[in-house]
C-alpha positions, 0 to 999 in steps of 0.5 A: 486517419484514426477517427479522434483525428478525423474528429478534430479535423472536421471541427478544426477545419470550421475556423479560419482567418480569425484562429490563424491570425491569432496564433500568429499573435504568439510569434517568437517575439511575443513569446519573448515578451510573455517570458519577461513579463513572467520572469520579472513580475510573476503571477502579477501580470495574469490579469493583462491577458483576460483584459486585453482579449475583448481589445483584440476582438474588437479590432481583429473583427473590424478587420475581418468584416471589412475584408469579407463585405468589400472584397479587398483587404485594407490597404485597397479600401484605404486606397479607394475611399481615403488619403494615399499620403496615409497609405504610403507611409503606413505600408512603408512603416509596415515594411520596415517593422514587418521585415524586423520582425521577420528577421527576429523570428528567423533568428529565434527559430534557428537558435532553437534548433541548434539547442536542440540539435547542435550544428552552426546557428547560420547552417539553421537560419539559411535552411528555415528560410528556405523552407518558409519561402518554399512553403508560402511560395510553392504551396496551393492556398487551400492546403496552405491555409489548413498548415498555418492552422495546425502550426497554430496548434504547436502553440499548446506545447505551452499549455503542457509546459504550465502543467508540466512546472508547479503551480500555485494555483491559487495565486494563478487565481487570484491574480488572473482576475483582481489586477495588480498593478505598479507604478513602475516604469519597467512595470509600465513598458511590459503592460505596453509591450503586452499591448504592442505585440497582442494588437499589432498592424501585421494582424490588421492586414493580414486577416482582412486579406485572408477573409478576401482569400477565403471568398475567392477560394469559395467561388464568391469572387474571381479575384480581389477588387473585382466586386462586392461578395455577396455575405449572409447574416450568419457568415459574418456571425461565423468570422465573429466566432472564429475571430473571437476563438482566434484571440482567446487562445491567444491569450491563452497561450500567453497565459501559459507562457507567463505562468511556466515563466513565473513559476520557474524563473521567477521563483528561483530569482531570476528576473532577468532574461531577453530572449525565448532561447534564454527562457527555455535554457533556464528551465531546463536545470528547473523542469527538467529536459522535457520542459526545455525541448517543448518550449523549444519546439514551441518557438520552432513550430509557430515561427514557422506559422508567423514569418509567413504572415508577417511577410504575406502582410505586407505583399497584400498591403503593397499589392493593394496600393500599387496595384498588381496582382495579389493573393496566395491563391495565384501561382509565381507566375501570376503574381510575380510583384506579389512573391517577389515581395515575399522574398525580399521582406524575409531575405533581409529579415534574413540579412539581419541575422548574418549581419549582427543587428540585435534582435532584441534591439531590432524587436524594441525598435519594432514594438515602437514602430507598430505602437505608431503605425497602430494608433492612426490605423485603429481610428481608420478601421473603425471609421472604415468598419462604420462606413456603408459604402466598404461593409454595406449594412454590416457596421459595427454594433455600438459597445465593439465601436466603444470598446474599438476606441478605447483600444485607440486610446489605450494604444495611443497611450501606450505609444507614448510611454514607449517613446517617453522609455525609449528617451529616458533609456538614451538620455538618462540611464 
């Protein structure tokens, strides 16, 4: 390996659960979202990414702590010290949007290669599957972790297309850090959709489990639940890093996404796009071939990260409520509930494709769902994250608490506009 990679290796292999479950963020779907919201409102809505980075820290790190000090990811603490009615129906909801989810990434990641290489949609769609199903299946834990990490990095292909497009740099600016806001409903529903895909359950869950992973992995515990690791002052400063570099580049990315968007489509007058095959098709008589293809593999390359964790979160999360045995660490054989959750969660994400769900009306249905599922789970995260008896003397520090609640509130709101939209579209449009 030449010594540059080595180089990258070596600090790329310090970051975690916190950069996976942030490049996870920008699934297919969000790439969707950023490229409506640029395509509609331009540089107008830069400013959305620097706000809502603190946001996610706040949760994600929550998550994170709580997965590193108890031993056991969120639904089994959820499990043990709160009401199993809430669990049971969070892990449904989660099941429901989790699998939606999964089916538009599926659909994304296929549509993207037939772009590129041709051949039938369906050929695509039953070969991506199967990879991702072989690969979270098949793969050992520790050589599975480093693969999410450097798909992760695919993500940067959306850093090349903002350069590769021109930019008004100085709007870029101004707009990034003076927020400029209209009180418009289709104005509103892209600043919640920002919100719903960037603090999603999914996210919740999965990196709390992944903290438990990375525990059994060093040595500290045997398996999940089985005791309470011992964590130093300066392991959980490293989660907090990592988390926090985690969001950022997440943020990023979207960052990228809306400015490649705002000066292409939006500049030539087009305002109006719903898929991320549909962004990446309009650049390409605007950019050129090389734009197009990147942003193409941009979607192949982080839906191959994401479908996974959509569907690992939810086999943690029934695994911990109903008691069998969990974790990508473990073999088929030693964990057959837990794969056999895996498989049913992407063969009917699957399933909707050959179907003719719309993914697009499935991912809005989603983005509801997630807004519900978020609010109640953001308020028992941080009650969880404060509490002595799940993360000892590590509770949360009083401006992330504040910062935590605004975030509930904010979600909350965000929940309600969804629903309000989602109304007024049915009954009024």
């Amino acid at each position: 390996m030449p010594k540059i990679l080595q180089f990258i290796d070596k600090k790329f292999g310090r970051l975690g659960p916190g950069f996976i479950t942030g490049a996870a963020d920008d699934d297919p779907s969000g790439i969707a979202t950023y490229s409506i919201a640029g395509a509609r409102f331009g540089y107008f809505v830069n400013w959305v990414c620097l706000f809502t980075i603190p946001l996610m820290i706040s949760v994600q790190e929550m998550c994170g702590r709580i997965g590193m000090v108890s031993g056991r990811g969120l639904a089994g603490s959820i499990r043990k010290y709160y009401s199993k009615k809430i669990l049971y129906f969070t892990i449904i909801l989660l099941f429901i949007a989790n699998t939606v989810n999964i089916g538009a990434n599926l659909g994304a990641m296929a549509a993207s290669i037939q772009m590129i290489l041709g051949l039938p949609f369906f050929i695509w769609l039953i070969l991506v599957t199967i990879v991702t199903l072989l690969l979270e299946i098949f793969v050992p834990y520790d050589k599975y972790s480093r693969y999410l990490k450097w798909m992760g990095l695919s993500l940067l292909v959306y850093g090349a297309t903002a350069f590769i497009t021109k930019q008004n740099w100085l709007s870029v600016i101004k707009y990034t850090f003076i927020p400029h806001v209209e009180f418009s409903m289709s104005y509103l529903v892209v600043i919640v959709g920002f919100l719903g895909t960037s603090i999603s359950p999914y996210l919740f869950f999965w990196q709390a489990a992944e903290e438990v992973e990375e525990a059994i992995k060093m040595g500290k515990i045997q398996d999940f639940d089985e005791r309470l690791p011992q964590v130093r002052d300066a392991e959980i400063a490293h989660m907090r890093k990592d988390t926090g570099i985690g969001m950022i580049f997440s943020q990023l990315i979207a960052f990228f996404v809306i400015l490649t968007a705002a000066s292409t489509l939006n500049k030539n007058g087009i305002f109006n796009i719903e898929t991320p095959q549909q962004a990446a098709l309009a650049l390409r008589p605007l950019a050129g071939d090389f734009a197009y293809i990147l942003f193409a593999i941009g979607i192949i390359g982080i839906g191959l990260q994401t479908v996974p964790i959509l569907a690992g979160g939810v086999a943690y999360s029934f695994a911990e409520a109903f008691g069998f045995k969990e974790g990508l660490a473990k073999k088929l054989t030693e964990a057959k509930a837990f794969y056999i959750t895996i498989i049913i969660s992407i063969a009917v994400g699957a399933f909707m494709n050959i179907i003719g769900i719309s993914p697009i009306k499935a991912l809005y249905y989603t983005a509801i769902l997630n807004g519900i599922i978020a609010v109640p789970l953001i308020a028992i995260i941080i009650r969880m994250a404060d509490d002595s008896r799940i993360v000892g003397h590590f509770k949360t520090p009083k401006p992330w608490k504040l910062i935590a609640w605004i975030t509930f509130m904010l979600m909350g709101i965000a929940s309600v506009l969804l629903i309000v939209n989602l109304f007024y579209q049915k009954f009024f449009s």
